[in-house]
C-alpha positions in Angstrom: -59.8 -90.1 -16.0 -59.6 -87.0 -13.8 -59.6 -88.2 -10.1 -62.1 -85.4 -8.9 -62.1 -84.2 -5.2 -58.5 -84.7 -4.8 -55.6 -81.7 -6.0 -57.1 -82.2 -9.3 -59.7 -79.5 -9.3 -57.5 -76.8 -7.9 -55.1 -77.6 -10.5 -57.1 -77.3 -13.6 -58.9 -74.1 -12.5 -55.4 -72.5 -11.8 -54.6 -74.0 -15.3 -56.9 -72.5 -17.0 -56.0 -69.4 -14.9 -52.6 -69.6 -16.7 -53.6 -70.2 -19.7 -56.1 -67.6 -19.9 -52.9 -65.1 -18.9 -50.8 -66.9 -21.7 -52.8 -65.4 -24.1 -53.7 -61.8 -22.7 -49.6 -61.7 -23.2 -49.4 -63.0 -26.5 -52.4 -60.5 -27.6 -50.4 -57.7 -26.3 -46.7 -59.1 -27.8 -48.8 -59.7 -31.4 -49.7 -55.5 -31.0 -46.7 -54.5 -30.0 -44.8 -56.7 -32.7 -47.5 -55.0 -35.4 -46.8 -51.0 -34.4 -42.5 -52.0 -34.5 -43.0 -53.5 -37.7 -45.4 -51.2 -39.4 -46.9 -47.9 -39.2 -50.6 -47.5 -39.9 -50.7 -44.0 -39.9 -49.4 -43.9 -43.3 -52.3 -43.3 -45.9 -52.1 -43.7 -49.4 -54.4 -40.8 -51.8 -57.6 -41.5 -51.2 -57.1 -41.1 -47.6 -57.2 -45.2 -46.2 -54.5 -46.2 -43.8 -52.1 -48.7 -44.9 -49.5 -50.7 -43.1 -46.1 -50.2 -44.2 -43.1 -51.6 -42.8 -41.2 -49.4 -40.8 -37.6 -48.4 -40.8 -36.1 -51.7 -39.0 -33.4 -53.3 -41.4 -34.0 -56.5 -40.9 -37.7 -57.7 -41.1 -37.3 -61.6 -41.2 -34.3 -61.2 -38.0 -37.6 -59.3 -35.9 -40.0 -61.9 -37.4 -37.6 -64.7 -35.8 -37.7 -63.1 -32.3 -41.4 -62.6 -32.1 -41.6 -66.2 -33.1 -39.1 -67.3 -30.5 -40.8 -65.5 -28.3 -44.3 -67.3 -28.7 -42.3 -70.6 -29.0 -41.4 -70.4 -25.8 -44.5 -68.7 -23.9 -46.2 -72.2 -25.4 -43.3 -74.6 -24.1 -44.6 -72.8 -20.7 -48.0 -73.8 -21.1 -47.1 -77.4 -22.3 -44.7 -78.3 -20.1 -46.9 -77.1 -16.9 -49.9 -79.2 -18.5 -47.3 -82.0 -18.4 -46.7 -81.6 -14.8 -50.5 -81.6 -14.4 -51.5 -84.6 -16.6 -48.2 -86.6 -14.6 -50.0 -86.5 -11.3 -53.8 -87.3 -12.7 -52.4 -90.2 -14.8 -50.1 -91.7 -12.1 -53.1 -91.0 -9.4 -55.6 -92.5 -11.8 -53.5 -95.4 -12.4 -53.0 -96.2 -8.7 -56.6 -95.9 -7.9 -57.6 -98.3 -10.6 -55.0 -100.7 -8.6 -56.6 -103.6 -5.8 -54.5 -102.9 -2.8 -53.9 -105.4 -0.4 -52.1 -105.1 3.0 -49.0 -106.8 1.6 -48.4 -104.4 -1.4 -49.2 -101.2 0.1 -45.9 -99.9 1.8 -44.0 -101.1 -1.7 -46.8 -99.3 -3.8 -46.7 -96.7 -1.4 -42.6 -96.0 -1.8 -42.2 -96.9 -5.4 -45.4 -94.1 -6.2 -44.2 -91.1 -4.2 -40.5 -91.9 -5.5 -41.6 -91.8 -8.8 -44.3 -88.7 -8.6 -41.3 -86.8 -7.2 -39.0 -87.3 -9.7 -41.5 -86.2 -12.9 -42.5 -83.5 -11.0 -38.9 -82.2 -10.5 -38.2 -82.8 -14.4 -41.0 -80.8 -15.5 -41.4 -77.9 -13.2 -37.3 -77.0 -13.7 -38.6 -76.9 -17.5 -41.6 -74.5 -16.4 -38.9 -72.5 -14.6 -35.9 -72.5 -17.3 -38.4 -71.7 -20.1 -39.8 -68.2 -18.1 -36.1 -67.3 -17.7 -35.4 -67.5 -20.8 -38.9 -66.0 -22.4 -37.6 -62.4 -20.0 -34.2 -63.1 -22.2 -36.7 -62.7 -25.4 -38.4 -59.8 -24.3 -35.2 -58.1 -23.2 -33.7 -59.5 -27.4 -36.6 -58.1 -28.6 -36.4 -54.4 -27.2 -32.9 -54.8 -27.8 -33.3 -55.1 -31.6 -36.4 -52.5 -31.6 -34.9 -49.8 -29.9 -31.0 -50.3 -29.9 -30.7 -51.7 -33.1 -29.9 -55.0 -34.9 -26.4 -55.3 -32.9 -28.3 -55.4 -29.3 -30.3 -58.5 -30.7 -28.6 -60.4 -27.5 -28.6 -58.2 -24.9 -30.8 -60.2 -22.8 -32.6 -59.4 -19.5 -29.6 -58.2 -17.8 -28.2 -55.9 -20.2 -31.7 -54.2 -20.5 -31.9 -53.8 -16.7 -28.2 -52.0 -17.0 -29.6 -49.5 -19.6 -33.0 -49.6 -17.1 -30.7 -48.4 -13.9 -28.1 -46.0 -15.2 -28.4 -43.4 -17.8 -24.8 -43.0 -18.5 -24.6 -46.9 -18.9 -27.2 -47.1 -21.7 -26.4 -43.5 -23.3 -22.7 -45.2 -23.7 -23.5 -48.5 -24.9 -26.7 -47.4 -26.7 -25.7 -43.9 -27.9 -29.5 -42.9 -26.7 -31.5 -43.0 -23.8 -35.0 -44.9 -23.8 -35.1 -46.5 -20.7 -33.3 -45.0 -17.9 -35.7 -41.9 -18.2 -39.1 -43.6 -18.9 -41.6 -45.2 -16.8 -40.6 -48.5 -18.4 -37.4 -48.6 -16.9 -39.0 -48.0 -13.0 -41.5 -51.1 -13.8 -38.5 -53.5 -15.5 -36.7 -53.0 -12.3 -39.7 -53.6 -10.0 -40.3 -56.8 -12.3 -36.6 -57.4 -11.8 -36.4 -57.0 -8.6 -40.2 -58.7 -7.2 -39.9 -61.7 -9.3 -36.9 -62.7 -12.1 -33.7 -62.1 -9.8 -35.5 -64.0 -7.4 -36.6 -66.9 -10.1 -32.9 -66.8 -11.0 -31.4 -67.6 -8.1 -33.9 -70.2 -7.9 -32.7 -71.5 -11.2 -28.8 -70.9 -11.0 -29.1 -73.2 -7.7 -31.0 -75.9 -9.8 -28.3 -75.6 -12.9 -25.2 -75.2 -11.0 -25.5 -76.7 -7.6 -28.0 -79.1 -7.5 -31.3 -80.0 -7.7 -34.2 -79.5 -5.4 -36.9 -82.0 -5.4 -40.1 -81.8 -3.7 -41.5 -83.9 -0.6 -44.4 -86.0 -0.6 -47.2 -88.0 1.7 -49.1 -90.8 0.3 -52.1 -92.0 1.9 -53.7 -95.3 1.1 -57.2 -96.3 2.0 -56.9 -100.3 1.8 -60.5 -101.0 2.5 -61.9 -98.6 -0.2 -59.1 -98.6 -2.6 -58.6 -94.7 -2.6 -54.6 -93.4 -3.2 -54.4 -89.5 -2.4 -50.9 -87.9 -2.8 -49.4 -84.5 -1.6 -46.4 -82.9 -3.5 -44.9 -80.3 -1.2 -42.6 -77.9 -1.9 -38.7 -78.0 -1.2 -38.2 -76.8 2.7 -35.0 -74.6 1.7 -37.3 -72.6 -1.3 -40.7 -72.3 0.0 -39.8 -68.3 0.7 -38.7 -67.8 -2.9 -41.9 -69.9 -3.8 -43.8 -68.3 -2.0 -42.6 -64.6 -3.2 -42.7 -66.1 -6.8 -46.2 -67.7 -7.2 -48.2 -65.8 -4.3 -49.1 -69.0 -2.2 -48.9 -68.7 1.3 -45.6 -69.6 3.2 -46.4 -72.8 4.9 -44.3 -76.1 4.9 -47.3 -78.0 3.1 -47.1 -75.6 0.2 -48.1 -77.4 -2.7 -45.7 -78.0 -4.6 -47.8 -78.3 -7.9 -49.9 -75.6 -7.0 -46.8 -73.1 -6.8 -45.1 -73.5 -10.0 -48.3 -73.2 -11.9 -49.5 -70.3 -9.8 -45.3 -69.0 -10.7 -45.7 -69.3 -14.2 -49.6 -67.2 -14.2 -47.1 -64.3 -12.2 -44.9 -64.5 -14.9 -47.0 -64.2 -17.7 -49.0 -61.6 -15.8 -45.9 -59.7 -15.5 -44.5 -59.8 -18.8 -48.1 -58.6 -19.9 -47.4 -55.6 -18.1 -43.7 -55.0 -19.4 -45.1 -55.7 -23.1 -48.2 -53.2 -22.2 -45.1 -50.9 -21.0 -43.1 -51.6 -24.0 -45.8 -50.3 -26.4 -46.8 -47.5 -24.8 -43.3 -46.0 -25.4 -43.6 -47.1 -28.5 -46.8 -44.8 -29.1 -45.0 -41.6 -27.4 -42.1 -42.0 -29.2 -43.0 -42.8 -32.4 -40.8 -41.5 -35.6 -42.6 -42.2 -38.3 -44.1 -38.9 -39.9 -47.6 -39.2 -41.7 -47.4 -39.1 -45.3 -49.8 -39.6 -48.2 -48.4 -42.5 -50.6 -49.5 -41.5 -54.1 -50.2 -44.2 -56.8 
């Protein structure tokens, strides 16, 4: 049962927001995965294009990256419906409940104790798993465009090779990024959203956690249990700056990391989008005609 006029709403539309976003990224990573791996431009004798794979070395090592990549764009989306479905089943559940005087303060604790805890567990998933998905990305360009030793050089060797020319000319022995208009929009990405995420999530992993706030009300006469998640006090900048909610100390907590994952997906889009059009410009592959 979805409790309707509560959080509820807000959260499936921004849900379905996500999700929506989800997909317009993996469109774009399927496209871009099809014009690395093959070239359509190739046309056999009787003039039809066929795909062919390209020059990479190791097909099935690119296959397993794209595959990673979409493994981990879904473990986004499932872990953030968690977070959703944890709140409607725990509100539904209390509302189905007969208060009484006597049992509402204990309800009331044991409730917002609980709430809290499932939704720190499952919105430091939401957070690891977008880290990790820019690690992909960065694997994947790695592997494209530096070849099948780079296959780890993760977000923040790509941003090295994005900021200095000599770096990546050294390391890389060519120079893709540093003079392209990719490498200006991985460091505004960089710089607008994932170093700020990381902090967020180096804190979490290495310090210690930081669990939302809550107020429960309880309407005894009509039997109604309404819940507010709010967001750390000490991160509600870095939420704020991630997810686009306004900076208030009722942020909802909910409401942020769902709205932070649709920025991250949206941004990734847009480095993918990137991605491929340097792809397009720079293209090798010379058109030939394959004879039978």
């Amino acid at each position: 049962m979805v409790i309707r006029g509560t959080a509820m709403d807000r959260y499936i539309d921004e849900y379905d927001m996500l999700k929506k976003s989800s997909e317009t990224f993996r469109q774009a990573m399927d496209k871009l995965n099809m014009a690395v791996m093959t070239d359509p431009r190739i046309i056999d004798d009787s003039g039809v294009p066929r795909f062919v794979l390209t020059k990479l070395t190791n097909h099935k090592r690119a296959i397993t990256v794209r595959d990673s990549i979409l493994y981990r764009a879904e473990s986004i989306l499932h872990h953030t419906a968690l977070l959703i479905r944890e709140y409607n089943n725990k509100l539904s559940y209390f509302n189905e409940m007969q208060f009484n005087e006597r049992l509402a303060p204990q309800i009331r604790h044991e409730f917002a104790q609980n709430l809290q805890l499932t939704t720190t567990f499952y919105s430091e998933d939401v957070i690891v798993n977008i880290i990790t998905l820019f690690d992909y990305i960065a694997n994947f360009f790695g592997y494209w465009k530096y070849g099948e030793h780079k296959l780890k050089i993760k977000w923040k060797g790509l941003m090295s090779c994005a900021r200095n020319s000599e770096y990546e000319k050294k390391n890389m022995n060519t120079t893709v990024l540093a003079v392209s208009e990719l490498g200006s929009v991985l460091q505004a990405h960089h710089n607008e959203y994932w170093k700020i995420l990381e902090d967020y999530r180096g804190d979490i992993v290495h310090n210690h956690m930081h669990g939302p706030s809550s107020r429960v009300s309880i309407n005894i006469m009509e039997g109604h249990v309404d819940v507010k998640i709010f967001a750390p006090k000490g991160r509600i900048g870095q939420l704020a700056k991630l997810s686009g909610c306004n900076e208030t100390e009722e942020m909802d907590y909910i409401e942020a990391i769902v709205m932070l994952a649709n920025n991250g997906f949206v941004r990734l889009f847009d480095i993918v989008n990137q991605m491929h059009n340097l792809h397009d410009y720079n293209a090798p592959f010379p058109r030939v005609r394959i004879m039978r």
